[in-house]
Backbone bond lengths (Angstrom), bond angles and torsions (degrees), N, CA, C in turn:
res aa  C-N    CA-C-N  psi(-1)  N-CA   C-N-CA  omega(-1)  CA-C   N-CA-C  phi
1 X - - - 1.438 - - 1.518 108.70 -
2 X 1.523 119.54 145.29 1.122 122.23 -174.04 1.450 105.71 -168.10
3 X 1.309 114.80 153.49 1.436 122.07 -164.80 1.971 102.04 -158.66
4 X 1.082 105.85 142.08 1.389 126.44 167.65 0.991 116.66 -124.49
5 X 1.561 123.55 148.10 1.388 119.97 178.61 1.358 96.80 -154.53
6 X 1.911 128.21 126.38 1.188 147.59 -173.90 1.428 105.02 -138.50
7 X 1.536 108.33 98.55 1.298 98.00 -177.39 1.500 103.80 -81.77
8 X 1.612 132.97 -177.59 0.920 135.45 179.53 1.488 120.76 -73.59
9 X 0.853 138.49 -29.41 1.211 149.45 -177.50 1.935 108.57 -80.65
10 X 0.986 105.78 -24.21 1.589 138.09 169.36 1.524 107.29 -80.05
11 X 1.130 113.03 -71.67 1.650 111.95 -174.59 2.050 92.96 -64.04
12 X 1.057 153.01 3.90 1.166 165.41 -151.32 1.846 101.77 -112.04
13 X 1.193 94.41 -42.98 1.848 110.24 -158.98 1.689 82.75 -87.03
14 X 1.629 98.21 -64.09 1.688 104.33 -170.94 1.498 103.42 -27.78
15 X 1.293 119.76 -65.66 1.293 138.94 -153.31 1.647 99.56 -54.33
16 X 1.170 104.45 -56.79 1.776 112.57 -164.43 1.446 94.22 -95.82
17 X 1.105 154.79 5.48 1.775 146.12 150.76 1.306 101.08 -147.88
18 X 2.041 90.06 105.39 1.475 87.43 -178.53 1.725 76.53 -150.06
19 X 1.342 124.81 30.74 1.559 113.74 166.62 2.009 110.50 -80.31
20 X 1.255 113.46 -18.97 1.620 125.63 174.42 1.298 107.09 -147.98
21 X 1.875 94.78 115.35 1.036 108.84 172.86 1.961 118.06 -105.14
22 X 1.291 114.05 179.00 1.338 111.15 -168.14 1.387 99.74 -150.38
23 X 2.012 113.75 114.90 1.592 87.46 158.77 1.313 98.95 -145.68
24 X 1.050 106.25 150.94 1.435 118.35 -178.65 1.567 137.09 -124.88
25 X 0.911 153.60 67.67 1.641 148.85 -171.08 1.275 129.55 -28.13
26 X 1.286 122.72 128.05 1.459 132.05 155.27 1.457 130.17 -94.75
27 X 1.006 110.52 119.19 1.737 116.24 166.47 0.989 121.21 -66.86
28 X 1.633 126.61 134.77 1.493 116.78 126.47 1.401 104.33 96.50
29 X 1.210 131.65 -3.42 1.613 144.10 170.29 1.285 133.69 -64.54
30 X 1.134 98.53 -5.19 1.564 123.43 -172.71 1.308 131.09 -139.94
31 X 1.536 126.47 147.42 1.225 112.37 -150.14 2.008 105.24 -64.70
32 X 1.292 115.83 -28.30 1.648 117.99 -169.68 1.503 93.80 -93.82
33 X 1.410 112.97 -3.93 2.221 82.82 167.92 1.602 88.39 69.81
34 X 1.420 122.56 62.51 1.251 107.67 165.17 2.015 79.65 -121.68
35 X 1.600 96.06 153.65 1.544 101.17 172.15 1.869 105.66 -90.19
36 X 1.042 107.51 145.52 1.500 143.06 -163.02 1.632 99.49 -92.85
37 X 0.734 135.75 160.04 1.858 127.84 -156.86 1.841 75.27 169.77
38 X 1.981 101.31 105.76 1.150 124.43 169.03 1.517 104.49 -113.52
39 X 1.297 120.33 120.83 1.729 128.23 -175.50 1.836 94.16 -109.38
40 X 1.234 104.54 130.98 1.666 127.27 171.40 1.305 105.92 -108.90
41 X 1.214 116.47 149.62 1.667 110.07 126.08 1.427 114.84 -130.15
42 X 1.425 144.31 -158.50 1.031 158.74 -126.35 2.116 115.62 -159.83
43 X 1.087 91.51 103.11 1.600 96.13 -162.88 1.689 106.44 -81.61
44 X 1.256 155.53 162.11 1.500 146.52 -169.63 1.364 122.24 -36.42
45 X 1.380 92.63 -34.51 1.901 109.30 -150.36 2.237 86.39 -82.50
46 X 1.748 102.79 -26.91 1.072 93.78 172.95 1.673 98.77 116.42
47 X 1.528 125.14 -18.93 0.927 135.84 -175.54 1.838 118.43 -69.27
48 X 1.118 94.30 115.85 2.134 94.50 179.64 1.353 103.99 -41.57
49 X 1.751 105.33 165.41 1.204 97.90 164.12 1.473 86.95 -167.54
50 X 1.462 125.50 139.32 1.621 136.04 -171.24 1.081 105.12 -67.45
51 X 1.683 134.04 120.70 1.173 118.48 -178.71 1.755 95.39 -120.08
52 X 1.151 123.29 -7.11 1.576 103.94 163.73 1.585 100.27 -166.17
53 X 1.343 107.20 -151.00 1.259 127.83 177.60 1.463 137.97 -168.58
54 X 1.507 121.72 107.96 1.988 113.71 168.53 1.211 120.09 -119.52
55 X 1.301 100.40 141.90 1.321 117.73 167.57 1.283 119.68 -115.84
56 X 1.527 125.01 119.09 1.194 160.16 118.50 1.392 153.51 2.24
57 X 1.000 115.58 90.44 1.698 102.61 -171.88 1.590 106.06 -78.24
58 X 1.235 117.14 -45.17 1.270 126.54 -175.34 1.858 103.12 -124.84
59 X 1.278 94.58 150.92 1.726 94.51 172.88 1.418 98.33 -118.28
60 X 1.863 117.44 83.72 0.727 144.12 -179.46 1.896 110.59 -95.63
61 X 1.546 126.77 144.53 1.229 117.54 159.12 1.523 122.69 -43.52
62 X 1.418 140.78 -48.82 1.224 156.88 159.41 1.653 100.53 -32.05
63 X 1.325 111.53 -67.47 1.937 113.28 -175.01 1.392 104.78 -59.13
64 X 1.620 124.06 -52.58 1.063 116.44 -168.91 1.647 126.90 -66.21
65 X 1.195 105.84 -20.91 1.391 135.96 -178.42 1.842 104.25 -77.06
66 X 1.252 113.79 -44.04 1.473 124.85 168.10 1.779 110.57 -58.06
67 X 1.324 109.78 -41.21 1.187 121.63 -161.29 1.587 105.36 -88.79
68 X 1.687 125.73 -37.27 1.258 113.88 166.08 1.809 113.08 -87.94
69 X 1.225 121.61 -12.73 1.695 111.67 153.02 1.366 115.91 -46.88
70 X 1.687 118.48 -64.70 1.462 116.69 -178.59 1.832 115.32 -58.57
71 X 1.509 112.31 -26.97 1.196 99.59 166.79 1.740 118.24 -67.80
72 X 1.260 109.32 -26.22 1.662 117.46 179.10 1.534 112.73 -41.71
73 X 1.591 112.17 -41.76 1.402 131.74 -152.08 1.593 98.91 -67.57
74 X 1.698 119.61 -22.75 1.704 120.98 -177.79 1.030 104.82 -120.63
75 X 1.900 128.43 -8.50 1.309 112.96 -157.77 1.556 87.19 -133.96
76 X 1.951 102.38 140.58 1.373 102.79 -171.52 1.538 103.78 -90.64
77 X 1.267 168.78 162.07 1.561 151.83 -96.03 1.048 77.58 -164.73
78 X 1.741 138.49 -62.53 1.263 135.06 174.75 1.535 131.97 -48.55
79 X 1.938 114.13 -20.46 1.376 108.92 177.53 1.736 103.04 -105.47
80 X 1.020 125.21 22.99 1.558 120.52 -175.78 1.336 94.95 -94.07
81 X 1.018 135.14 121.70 1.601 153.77 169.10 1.502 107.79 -69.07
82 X 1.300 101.18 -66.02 1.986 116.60 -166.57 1.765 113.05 -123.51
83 X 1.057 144.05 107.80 1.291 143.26 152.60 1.291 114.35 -89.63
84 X 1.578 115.36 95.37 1.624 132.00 -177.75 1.533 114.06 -73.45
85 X 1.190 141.80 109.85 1.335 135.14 -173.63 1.976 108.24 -118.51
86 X 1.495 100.28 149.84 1.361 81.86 -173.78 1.895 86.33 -118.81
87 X 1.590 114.76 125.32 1.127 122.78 -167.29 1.344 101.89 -97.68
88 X 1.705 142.79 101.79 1.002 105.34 173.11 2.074 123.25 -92.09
């Protein structure tokens, strides 16, 4: 199971600050224990800003691979500089 969610105003930010990206996972927040996959980027001033969201049943190669395609759809692959991940 897997889910994305880019609201418009989000796919907006993606689009125009997408040289540093940020994503990070949450556990356990939810009633099925699916992990939470929060994507940032970073606006001039340097300030975060939520640019989407997945959730996960498994953090499988296959999900994660689903999850940076749908990021593909706002973000051009060639202007992303840095994708920061926090692995634990």
């Amino acid at each position: 199971m897997r889910i994305t969610i880019f609201l418009e105003h989000q796919k907006k930010w993606l689009e125009k600050f997408q040289d540093l990206l940020h994503i990070d996972a949450t556990y356990r927040v939810n009633f099925e224990n699916y992990a939470l996959f929060i994507i940032t980027c970073q606006d001039q001033k340097l300030k975060g800003i939520l640019c989407g969201y997945c959730f996960m049943g498994h953090e499988t190669i296959q999900n994660l691979d689903y999850m940076y395609t749908q990021m593909r759809r706002f973000c051009d692959p060639n202007r992303v500089k840095i994708i920061m991940v926090d692995k634990d």
